[in-house]
C-alpha positions as CSV (number, residue, x, y, z in Angstrom):
1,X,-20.3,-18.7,26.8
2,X,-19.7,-21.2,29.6
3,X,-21.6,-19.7,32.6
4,X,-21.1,-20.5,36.2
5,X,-23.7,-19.1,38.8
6,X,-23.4,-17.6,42.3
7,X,-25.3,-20.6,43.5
8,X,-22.8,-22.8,42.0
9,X,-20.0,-21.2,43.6
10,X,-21.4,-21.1,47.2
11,X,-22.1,-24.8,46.9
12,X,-18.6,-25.2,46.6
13,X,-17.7,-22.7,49.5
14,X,-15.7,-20.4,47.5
15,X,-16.5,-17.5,49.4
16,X,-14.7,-19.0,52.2
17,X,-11.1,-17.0,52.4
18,X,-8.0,-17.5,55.4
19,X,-8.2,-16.6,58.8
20,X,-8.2,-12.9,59.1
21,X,-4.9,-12.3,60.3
22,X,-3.8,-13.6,56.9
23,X,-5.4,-11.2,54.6
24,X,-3.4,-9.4,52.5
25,X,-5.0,-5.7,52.3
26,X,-4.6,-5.1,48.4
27,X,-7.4,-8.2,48.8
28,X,-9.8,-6.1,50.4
29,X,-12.3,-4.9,47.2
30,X,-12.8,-8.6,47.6
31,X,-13.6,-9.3,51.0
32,X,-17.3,-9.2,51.9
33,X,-17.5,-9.1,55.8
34,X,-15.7,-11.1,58.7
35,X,-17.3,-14.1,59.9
36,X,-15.9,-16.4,62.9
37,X,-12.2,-14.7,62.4
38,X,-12.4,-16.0,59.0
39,X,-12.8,-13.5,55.9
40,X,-15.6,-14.2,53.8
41,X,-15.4,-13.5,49.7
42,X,-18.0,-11.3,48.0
43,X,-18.7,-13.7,45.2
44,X,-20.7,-10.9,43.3
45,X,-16.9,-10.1,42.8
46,X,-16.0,-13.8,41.9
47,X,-18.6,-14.0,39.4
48,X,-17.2,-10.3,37.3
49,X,-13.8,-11.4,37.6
50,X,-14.5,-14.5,36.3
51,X,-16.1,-13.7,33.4
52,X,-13.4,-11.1,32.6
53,X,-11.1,-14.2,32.6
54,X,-13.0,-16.0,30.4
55,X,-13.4,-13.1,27.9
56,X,-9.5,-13.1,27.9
57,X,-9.0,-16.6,27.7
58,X,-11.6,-16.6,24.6
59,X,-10.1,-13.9,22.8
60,X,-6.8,-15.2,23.6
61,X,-8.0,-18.7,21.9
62,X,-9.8,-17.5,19.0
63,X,-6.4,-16.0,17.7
64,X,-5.1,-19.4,18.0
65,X,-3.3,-18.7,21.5
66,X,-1.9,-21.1,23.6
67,X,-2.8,-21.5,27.0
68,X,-0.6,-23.0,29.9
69,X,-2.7,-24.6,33.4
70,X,-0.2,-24.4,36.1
71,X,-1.2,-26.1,39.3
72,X,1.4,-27.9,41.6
73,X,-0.1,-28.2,45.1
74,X,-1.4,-31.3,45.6
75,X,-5.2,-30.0,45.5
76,X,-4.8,-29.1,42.3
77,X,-2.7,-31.2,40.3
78,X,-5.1,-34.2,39.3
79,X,-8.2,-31.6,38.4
80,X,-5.3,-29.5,36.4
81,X,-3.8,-31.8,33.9
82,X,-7.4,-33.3,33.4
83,X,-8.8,-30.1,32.4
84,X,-5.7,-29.2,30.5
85,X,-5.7,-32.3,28.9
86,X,-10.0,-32.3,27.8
87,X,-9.4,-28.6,26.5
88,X,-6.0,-29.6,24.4
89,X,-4.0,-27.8,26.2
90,X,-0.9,-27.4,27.8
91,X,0.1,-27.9,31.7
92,X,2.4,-27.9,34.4
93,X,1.6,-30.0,37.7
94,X,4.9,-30.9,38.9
95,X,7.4,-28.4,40.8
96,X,7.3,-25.2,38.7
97,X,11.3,-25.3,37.3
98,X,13.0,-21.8,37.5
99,X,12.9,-20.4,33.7
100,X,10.0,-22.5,32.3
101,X,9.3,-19.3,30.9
102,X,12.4,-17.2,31.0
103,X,14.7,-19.5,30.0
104,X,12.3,-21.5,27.6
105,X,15.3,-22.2,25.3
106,X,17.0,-24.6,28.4
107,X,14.1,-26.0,28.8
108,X,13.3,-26.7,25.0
109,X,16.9,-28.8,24.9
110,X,15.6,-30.8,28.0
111,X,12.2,-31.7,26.3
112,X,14.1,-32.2,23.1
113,X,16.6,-34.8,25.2
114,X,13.1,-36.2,26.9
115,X,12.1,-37.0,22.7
116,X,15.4,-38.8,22.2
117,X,15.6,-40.8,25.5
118,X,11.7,-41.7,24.7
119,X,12.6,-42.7,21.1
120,X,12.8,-46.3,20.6
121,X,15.9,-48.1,19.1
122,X,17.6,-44.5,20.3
123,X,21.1,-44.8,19.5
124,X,21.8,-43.0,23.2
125,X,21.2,-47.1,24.6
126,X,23.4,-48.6,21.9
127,X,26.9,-50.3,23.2
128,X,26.5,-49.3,27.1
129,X,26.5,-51.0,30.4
130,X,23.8,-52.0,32.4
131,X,24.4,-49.2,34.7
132,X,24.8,-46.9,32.5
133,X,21.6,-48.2,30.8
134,X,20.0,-47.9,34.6
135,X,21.0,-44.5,34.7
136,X,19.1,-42.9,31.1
137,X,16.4,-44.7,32.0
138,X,16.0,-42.9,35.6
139,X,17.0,-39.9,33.5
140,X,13.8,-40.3,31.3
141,X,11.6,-41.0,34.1
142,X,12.8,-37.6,35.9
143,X,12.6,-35.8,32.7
144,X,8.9,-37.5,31.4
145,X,7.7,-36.3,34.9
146,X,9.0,-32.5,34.7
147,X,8.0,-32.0,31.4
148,X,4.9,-34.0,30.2
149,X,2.4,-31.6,30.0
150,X,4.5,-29.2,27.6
151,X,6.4,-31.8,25.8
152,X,4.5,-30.5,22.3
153,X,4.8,-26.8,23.6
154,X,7.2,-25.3,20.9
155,X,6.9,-21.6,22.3
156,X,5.9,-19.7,25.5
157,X,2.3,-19.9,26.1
158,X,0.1,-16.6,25.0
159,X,-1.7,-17.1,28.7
160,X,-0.9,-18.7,32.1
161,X,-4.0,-20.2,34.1
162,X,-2.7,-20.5,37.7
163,X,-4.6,-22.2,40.8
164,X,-3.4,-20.1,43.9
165,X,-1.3,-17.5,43.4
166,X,0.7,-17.3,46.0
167,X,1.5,-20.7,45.5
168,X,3.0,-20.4,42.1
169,X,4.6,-17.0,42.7
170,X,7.5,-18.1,40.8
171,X,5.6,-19.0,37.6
172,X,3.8,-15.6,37.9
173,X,6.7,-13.5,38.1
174,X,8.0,-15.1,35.3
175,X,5.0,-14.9,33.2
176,X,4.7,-11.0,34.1
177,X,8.5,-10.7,33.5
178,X,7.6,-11.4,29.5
179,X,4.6,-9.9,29.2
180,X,2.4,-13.1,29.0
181,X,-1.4,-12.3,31.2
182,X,-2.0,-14.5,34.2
183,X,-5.4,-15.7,34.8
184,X,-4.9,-16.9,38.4
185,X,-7.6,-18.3,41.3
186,X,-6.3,-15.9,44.6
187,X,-7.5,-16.5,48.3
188,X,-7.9,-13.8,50.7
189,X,-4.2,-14.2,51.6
190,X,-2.8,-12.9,48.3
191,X,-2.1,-9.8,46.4
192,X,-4.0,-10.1,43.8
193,X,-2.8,-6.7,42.0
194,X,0.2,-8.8,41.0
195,X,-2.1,-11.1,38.3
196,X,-3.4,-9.5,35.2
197,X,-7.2,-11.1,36.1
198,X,-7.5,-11.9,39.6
199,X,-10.6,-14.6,40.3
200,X,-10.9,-14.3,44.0
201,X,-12.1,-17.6,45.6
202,X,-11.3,-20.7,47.8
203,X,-8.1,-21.6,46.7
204,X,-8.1,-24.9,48.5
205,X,-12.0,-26.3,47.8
206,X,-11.3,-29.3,45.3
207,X,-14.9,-28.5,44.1
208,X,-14.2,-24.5,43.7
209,X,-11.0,-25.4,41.6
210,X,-12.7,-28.2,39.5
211,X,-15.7,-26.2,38.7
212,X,-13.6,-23.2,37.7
213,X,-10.7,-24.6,36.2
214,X,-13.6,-27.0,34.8
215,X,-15.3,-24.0,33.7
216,X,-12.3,-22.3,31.9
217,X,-11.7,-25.8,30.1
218,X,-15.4,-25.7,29.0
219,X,-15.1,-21.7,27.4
220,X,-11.3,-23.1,25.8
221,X,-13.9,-26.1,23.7
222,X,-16.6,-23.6,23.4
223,X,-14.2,-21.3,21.1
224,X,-12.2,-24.5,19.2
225,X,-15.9,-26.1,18.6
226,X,-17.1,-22.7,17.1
227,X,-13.8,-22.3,15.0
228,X,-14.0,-25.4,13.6
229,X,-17.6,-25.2,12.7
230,X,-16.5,-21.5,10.9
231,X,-13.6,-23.4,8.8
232,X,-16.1,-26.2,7.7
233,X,-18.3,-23.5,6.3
234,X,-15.7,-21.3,4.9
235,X,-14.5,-24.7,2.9
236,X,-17.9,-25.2,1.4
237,X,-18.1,-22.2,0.1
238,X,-14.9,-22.1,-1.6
239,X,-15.9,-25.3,-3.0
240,X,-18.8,-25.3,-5.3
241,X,-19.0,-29.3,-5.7
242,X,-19.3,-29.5,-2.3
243,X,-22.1,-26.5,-2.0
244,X,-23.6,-28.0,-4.9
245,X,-24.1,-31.4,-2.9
246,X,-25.6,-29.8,-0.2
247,X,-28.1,-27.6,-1.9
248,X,-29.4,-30.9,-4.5
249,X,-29.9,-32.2,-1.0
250,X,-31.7,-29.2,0.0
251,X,-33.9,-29.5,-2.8
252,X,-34.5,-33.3,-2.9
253,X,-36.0,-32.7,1.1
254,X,-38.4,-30.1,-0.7
């Protein structure tokens, strides 16, 4: 399992929360002590939650789940769709669109017009003006933007992966709304009984949200790596030719 350690998190001063008058009290099993009016985070607590997540998120992916980064705040949104993108999966790093979730039929007709706008020698750009022209080709550029990290995303996710929670309060309450588990990153100034697994650090560190979102990313490949090494063997057993191969090679090393 990808690992991170308590030394790796205080060298990216995770444990530092908001100014005390910003707490939210549900947040409190969290909070270690007070330091300079600014709440600091018992990373012992980081540490369990996080590899809570991680057992979710590997479970999740070994039953061929699909897993969804959201991370719009401008913090977030570069280490996000990298991560996303190295682990194969899907994400969301533009302004969250009421009903990504909910209405996920909507917004499979948008992605679907995206496909046809993107298609070349697209019968939308036959016989029009140049204005009119102009105008799809703004409409594709909006639409490419909105959607690119779920343009292959044919249902709703089996898990959300959220950087701040308060932040994305709208993509959690939809996700909760169907039943789909939020794995979200929640400062000192959120209630973090609203996510399903709660990691509480430093929501605005760039290093704290690379090396856990990092981290996640690395757990995703972990499981895929494993599952593809399982399906290799599986096939050469159900093939004799091919086990016969690799025990005459067995027996030539002898």
């Amino acid at each position: 399992m990808a690992l991170i350690k308590f030394e790796d998190l205080l060298d990216t001063g995770a444990h530092f929360g908001h100014v005390t008058r910003k707490w939210h009290p549900n947040y409190k099993p969290y909070i270690l002590m007070e330091k300079n009016g600014v709440h600091i985070i018992n990373l012992e607590e980081t540490l369990i939650s996080f590899n809570k997540a991680i057992n979710f998120i590997q479970s999740a992916v070994k039953k061929n789940g699909e897993v969804l980064f959201v991370g719009t705040k401008k913090q977030a949104k570069d280490i996000v769709q990298q991560e996303a993108d190295r682990c194969g999966m899907f994400y969301i790093v533009e302004r969250w669109l009421g009903g990504s979730l909910t209405n996920f039929t909507t917004i499979k007709k948008s992605i679907k017009r995206l496909k046809l706008l993107e298609k070349e020698g697209s019968s939308l750009y036959k016989n029009l003006t140049k204005k009119e022209t102009q105008m799809l080709n703004r409409e594709r550029v909006k639409l490419s933007d909105q959607h690119r990290g779920i343009k292959d995303m044919r249902k709703p996710p089996d898990a959300i992966v959220v950087v701040d929670g308060q932040y994305e309060e709208t993509a959690i309450k939809e996700a909760t709304s169907m039943g789909i588990p939020v794995v979200a990153i929640v400062d000192s100034n959120t209630d973090p009984d609203k996510i399903s697994y709660p990691i509480p650090a430093n929501d605005d560190s760039l290093r704290t949200i690379q090396l856990l979102i990092g981290s996640i990313a690395d757990a995703i490949l972990e499981i895929k790596g494993s599952s593809k090494d399982n399906k290799n063997e599986d096939n050469a057993d159900s093939n004799p030719a091919l086990s016969n191969r690799v025990i005459t090679a067995k027996d030539e090393e002898e």
